[in-house]
C-alpha positions, 0 to 999 in steps of 0.5 A: 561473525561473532556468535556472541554479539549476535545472541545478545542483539536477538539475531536468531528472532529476527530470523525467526520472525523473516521465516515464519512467512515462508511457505516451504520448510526448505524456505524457512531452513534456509532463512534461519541459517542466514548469517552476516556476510562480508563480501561486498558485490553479493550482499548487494546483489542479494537485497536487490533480489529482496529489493525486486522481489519486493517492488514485484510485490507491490505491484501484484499485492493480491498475487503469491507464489503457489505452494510446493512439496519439499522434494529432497527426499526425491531428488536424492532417491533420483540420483540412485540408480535402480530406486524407484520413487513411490506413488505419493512421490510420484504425486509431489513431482506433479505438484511441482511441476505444477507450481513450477508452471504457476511461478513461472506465469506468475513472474512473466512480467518480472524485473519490468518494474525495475526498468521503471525504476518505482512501484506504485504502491502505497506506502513509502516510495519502492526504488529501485536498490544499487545494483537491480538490474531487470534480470534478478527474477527473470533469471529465477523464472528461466530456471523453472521448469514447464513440463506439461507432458510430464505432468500428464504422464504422471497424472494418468499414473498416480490419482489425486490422494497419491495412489497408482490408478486402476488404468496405470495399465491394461494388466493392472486393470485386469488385477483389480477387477479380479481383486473386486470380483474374489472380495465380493465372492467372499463376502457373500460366501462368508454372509451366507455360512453366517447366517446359516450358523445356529442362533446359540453360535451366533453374535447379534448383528453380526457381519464379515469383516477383516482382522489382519487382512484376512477376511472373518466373522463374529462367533461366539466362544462356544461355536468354535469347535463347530465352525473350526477355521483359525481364529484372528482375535477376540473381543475386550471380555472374551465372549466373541470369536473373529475366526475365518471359516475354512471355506473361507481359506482358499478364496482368501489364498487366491485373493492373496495371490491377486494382491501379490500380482498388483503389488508386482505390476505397480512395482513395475509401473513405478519402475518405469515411470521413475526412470522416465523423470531421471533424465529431467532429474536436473531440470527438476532440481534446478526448478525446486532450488527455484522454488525454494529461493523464490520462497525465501525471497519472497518472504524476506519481501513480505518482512520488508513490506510490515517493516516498511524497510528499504534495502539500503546501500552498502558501501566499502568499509573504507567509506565510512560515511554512516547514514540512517534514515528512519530506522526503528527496532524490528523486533519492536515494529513486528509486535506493532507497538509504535516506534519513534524512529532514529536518523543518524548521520556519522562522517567518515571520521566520527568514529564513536557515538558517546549516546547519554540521557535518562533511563527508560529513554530507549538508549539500549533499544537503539543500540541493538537496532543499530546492530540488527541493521547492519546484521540483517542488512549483511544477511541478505534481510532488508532492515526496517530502514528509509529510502536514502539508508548507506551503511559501510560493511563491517567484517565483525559486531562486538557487544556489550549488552545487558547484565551478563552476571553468573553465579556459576561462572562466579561472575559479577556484573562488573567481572562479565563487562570486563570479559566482554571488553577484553573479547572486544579488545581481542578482536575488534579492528579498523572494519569491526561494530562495537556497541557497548551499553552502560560503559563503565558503570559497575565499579567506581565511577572515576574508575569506571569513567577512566577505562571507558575513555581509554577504551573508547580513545584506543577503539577510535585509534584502531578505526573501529566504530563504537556506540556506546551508551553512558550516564557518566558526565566524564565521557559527555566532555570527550566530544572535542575536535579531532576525537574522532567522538561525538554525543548524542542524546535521547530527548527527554520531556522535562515538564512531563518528565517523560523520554520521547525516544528521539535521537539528537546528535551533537548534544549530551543527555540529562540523566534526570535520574532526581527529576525521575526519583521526584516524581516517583514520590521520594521524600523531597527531604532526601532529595533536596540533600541530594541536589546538594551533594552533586558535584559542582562541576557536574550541577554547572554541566547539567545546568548547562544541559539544559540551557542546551535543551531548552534553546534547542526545544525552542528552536525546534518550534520555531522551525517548525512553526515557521515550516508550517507558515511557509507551507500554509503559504505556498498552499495559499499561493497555489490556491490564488494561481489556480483560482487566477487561471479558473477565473480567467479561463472562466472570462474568455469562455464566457466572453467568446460564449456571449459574442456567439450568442450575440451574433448568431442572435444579431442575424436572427434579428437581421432575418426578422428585420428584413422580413419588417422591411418587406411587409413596411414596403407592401403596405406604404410603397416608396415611403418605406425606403427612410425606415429601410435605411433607418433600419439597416443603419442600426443593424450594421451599428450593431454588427460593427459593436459585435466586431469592436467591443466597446473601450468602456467594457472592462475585462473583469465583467464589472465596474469599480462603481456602480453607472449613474443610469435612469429609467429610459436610457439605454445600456450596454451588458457588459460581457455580451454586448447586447444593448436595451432599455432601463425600464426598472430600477433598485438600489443594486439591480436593474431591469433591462429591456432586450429584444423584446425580453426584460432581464433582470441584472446587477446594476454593476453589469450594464453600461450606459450608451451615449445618445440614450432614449427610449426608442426602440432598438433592432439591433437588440441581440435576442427577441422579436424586433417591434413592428415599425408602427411603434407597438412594442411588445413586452415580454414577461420579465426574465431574470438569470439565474444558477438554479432552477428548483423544480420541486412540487411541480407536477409532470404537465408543469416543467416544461414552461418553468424549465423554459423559463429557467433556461430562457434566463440562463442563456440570456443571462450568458449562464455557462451551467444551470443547476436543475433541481427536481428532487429524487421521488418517484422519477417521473419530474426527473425523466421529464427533465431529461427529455426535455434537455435532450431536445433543447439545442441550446444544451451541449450537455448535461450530468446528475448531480455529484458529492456536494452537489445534490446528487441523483436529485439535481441534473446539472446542465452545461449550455452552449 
């Protein structure tokens, strides 16, 4: 791949970027000598690794892969014979078997997620690349190695810090102990000649210490003579003397010979355990290699995730269909400065992309990302692209990128365009990427005009694909059936005089560079002489232009204006079908709700109607039978009411318009059925007479009853029946209620307002009671509770939730 279009689109720091998230130095070599490849099936192959590696990352984002030594060193002294690996060698072959072990448990459930085709992570969807199969991690795992008995072995050899144990062997024990004694025999042998020394020979705060291994002790200058020995150093002014005495010689000499004996006996324990892992020497490399790719891997996922990149598809470089969904600049996204991203789709015979518009638009931004894309993509690195992202494979990128003038090489701007141009021409082919910023500027511009389209036109015949940027108006007008070349533009806000960064193909760009120099404050003199210097030919274009822009500015609100109308509808829609089926559900739950109640309330009234049957015929004899069968009617009417709605009941629970009732008559609730007496009206409430009970309603819930009056009614739903003798009882006025607010009570007071409330709520047909008791110290809210936990009429109930009342408020569901 051509070096010199890779310096100039930033390769080497994109690169650098990837392998700053390594954790192993291997890792990050590995990375930074990746460079675009050109066979097909193994590029694929690579970014569904990335690709699995990435998925498995989203789905264990707290998990990581274990840290691991750089161990070439060690396999290469493995693979020679008689070397021998040293203690802290030793040690890092434990630290990879241990890591080794960890990756492997680490990766137990790798590739499942491939199988399942997307993470669930947040973020842009994760799916699944062309090509990943389930085995792309797992057959990195089945190269890991898990030797718990080699790690042991090694651990009963070489300690934590990378040093041989005392009890690496029974020999090597013994030394040590007699190296502990002779150090110790020493030191007190030399502690006790030191203070034995006259004053005028001896060092304030003097003591045994070790200058060159051997062992001495501070004397001063003139105490030489008399202490004799040989003398190991000096202090900086001379005045001391570190001589080691000559009782001190021999024991020193034994000492050394003990050291020798250790160094001898750790030589050969070394020895022996280094030839005890040459025969795993495969199994280790093959687990490091594991490592190290998983490293790799695993950083180029990292990359992928802050890129919010996708692998994309790479297709043959004979389908040329191009498309680029989000693409932004990585080097860019990596330093989080906001980043409008591009789409760009190419048919397989549009060839060029002639991309024009204003200056600081983003034009040279883009084309060095479209390189870096196609670079990184082709370098096993997962560009930050879209779901939905195919790419051809191109076997080479030329660039032309930025002023490349040299004075040494005696270069122009204009003669380093040509140089480049001329290596482009050298080599680009049917399967080349040529990017080309500010095509021909530097030289006349009817000059510079003329070679860019020759350029372009023989670029397009040989099949390569060509972005170039431009403000000539010449290379605007090439966009033609057949060319094989198509504009694109970089929006610009003309009001704000402000580039938006956003990519549109189809069109030519304004340079808009007398808008710029406008608002820069250049004197509207010169620029009004100016504007009347532009080629006519060219004011007609831009006037165009930006007819163009303003009619697609305008289109593009309409769109999306009408866009966000069809959303807000298919919202509003939705919301209406939900509502829809939560009212209806609603309906038939209170509906069957209500005929359970009425009919379980009917046989209570039976029973109790029975038992007045059996007391009436006590007392009065024969007489009772015309109230007996009276009564009896009137139940089984009720039972049959219970059966068979009545046809004036409506579905939706209420009337059109209010019914004409009066105070006496009697009425039906709609919804449950029960039947009782008006006993009290307003303008848009009713009070009923049920069962002994008054309920308290909206007018639009009741119905009348033909044949009304104001007789009492056994066939009433809930209450106790009146004695036959027509002393009626009058309960206290009940109204239903959502809520019942229970603060202020004291503990002793909410059983009878909690009743109450309930009493409501069932006959109301309420399904929820909202319980309002405040939080305070407790004690209103615990009575709450055992008082619902005894009631049967409550099937559950629950605190509050957000919105609610929370803790404060205990929300019962009724049976």
């Amino acid at each position: 791949m051509n070096a010199h279009a890779l310096t100039v689109l930033e390769f080497g720091r994109a690169l650098e970027l990837v392998a700053g998230r390594a954790a192993s130095q291997p890792g990050k070599e590995h990375i930074l000598s990746l460079r675009p490849g050109t066979a097909l099936e193994p590029l694929r192959a690579e970014l569904a690794r990335v690709g699995e590696t990435l998925l498995h990352l989203e789905r264990h984002p707290d998990w990581a892969p274990p840290p691991f030594p750089d161990f070439r060193e060690s396999l290469a002294r493995l693979d020679l014979e008689g070397s021998v690996l040293g203690p802290a060698e030793l040690r890092d072959t434990i630290r990879l078997l241990h890591a080794s072990r960890e990756l492997s448990s680490g990766l137990a459930d790798a590739g499942a997620q491939g199988e399942a085709g997307t993470a669930k992570a947040p973020g842009p969807s994760r799916q699944a690349p062309p090509g990943l199969g389930p085995s792309a991690l797992r057959e990195l795992r089945r190269r890991l190695l898990s030797r718990r008995d080699l790690e042991a072995s090694l651990d009963r050899i070489v300690d934590e810090e990378g040093g041989v144990r005392d009890d690496a062997s029974p020999a090597l024990s013994s030394i040590r102990r007699g190296l502990r004694e002779t150090r110790g025999k020493i030191v007190r042998k030399l502690e006790k000649y030191l203070a034995g020394l006259p004053d005028r020979f001896r060092v304030e705060d003097a003591s045994v210490s070790i200058r060159d291994g051997r062992y001495v002790i501070s004397v001063r200058r003139e105490g030489k003579g008399d202490v004799g020995g040989i003398v190991h150093g000096e202090s900086a002014t001379g005045a001391t003397l570190f001589i080691e005495p000559p009782l001190a010689i021999e024991l020193a000499n034994e000492l050394h010979e003990l050291e020798r004996t250790e160094a001898r006996e750790i030589q050969r324990i070394l020895r022996e355990t280094t030839d005890l892992l040459r025969p795993a020497r495969a199994e280790l490399g093959d687990a490091f290699d594991a490592q190290v790719e998983l490293d790799t891997l695993w950083a180029r996922a990292l990359t992928a995730r802050r890129w919010s990149g996708v692998p994309p598809e790479l297709v043959p470089p004979a389908d040329q269909a191009l498309r680029v969904v989000e693409a932004r600049h990585p080097l860019l996204v990596e330093q989080g400065i906001p980043v409008v991203p591009f789409f760009l789709e190419l048919g397989g015979d549009e060839r060029a992309v002639v991309i024009s518009g204003p200056n600081t638009g983003g034009k040279t931004v883009l084309l060095k990302a479209m390189g870096l894309i196609h670079a990184l993509a082709q370098s096993g690195v997962v560009p930050p692209v879209a779901e939905g992202t195919r790419l051809p494979l191109v076997e080479d990128i030329f660039a032309d990128i930025g002023d490349e003038q040299s004075l040494a090489a005696s270069l122009s701007t204009f003669s380093a365009h040509l140089a480049n141009v001329r290596e482009i021409l050298d080599g680009a082919g049917p399967r080349s990427l040529v990017l080309v910023d500010e095509m021909g500027t530097g030289t006349d511009p009817s000059e510079g005009a003329a070679l860019a389209r020759a350029l372009l036109e023989v670029l397009v015949e040989r099949g390569a694909r060509v972005f170039a940027t431009s403000h000539l108006g010449a290379l605007k007008r090439l966009d033609v059936e057949g060319s094989g070349i198509v504009n694109a533009s970089l929006l610009f806000d003309a009001g704000r005089i402000e580039p938006t960064y956003t990519l549109q193909k189809g069109l030519p760009g304004r340079s808009y560079g007398l808008a710029i120099a406008r608002r820069l404050g250049l004197p509207a003199e010169v620029l009004d002489r100016a504007e009347g210097y532009v080629d006519a030919g060219e004011l007609r274009l831009e006037t165009l232009l930006a007819t163009l822009e303003e009619k697609e500015r305008q289109l593009s609100e309409a769109l999306r204006r009408a866009e966000a109308a069809q959303r807000e509808a298919l919202e509003v829609q939705g919301e209406a079908e939900a509502r829809r089926e939560r009212l209806d559900d609603r309906e038939r739950t209170a509906e069957a709700r209500a005929r359970e109640q009425a009919r379980r309330l009917l046989l209570e009234a039976r029973e109790e109607v029975e038992e007045a049957i059996r007391e009436v015929r006590t007392a009065h004899g024969a007489a009772a039978d015309e109230v007996e069968g009276e009564a009896r009617r009137r139940l089984e009417t009720a039972a049959r009411a219970l059966r068979e709605p009545a046809p004036e009941q409506r579905s939706s629970g209420a009337f059109e318009d209010p019914p004409r009732v009066h105070e006496g008559d009697r009425v039906e609730l709609v919804g449950s059925g029960a039947r009782g007496v008006v006993r009290g009206l307003t303008d848009e409430r009713v009070t009923v007479e049920v069962g002994g009970m008054r309920l308290s309603v909206p007018l639009r819930e009741v119905a009348p009853v033909a044949g009304g009056g104001d007789s009492p009614r056994p066939d009433a739903p809930r209450g106790r029946v009146p004695a036959m003798s027509g002393a009626g009882w009058s309960a206290p006025e009940v109204e239903a209620r959502l809520e019942a607010d229970l603060r202020g009570l004291r503990v002793d007071e909410v059983a009878m307002a909690l009743g109450r409330a309930l009493d409501g709520a069932i006959v109301g047909n309420l399904s929820e009671l909202c319980v309002i008791h405040g939080k305070g110290t407790g004690a209103v809210k615990s009575r709450v509770q055992e008082l619902l936990r005894q009631d049967l009429r409550v099937a559950v109930f629950r605190p509050g939730g957000e919105g609610e009342g929370g803790s404060g408020v205990t929300v019962v569901t009724l049976r």
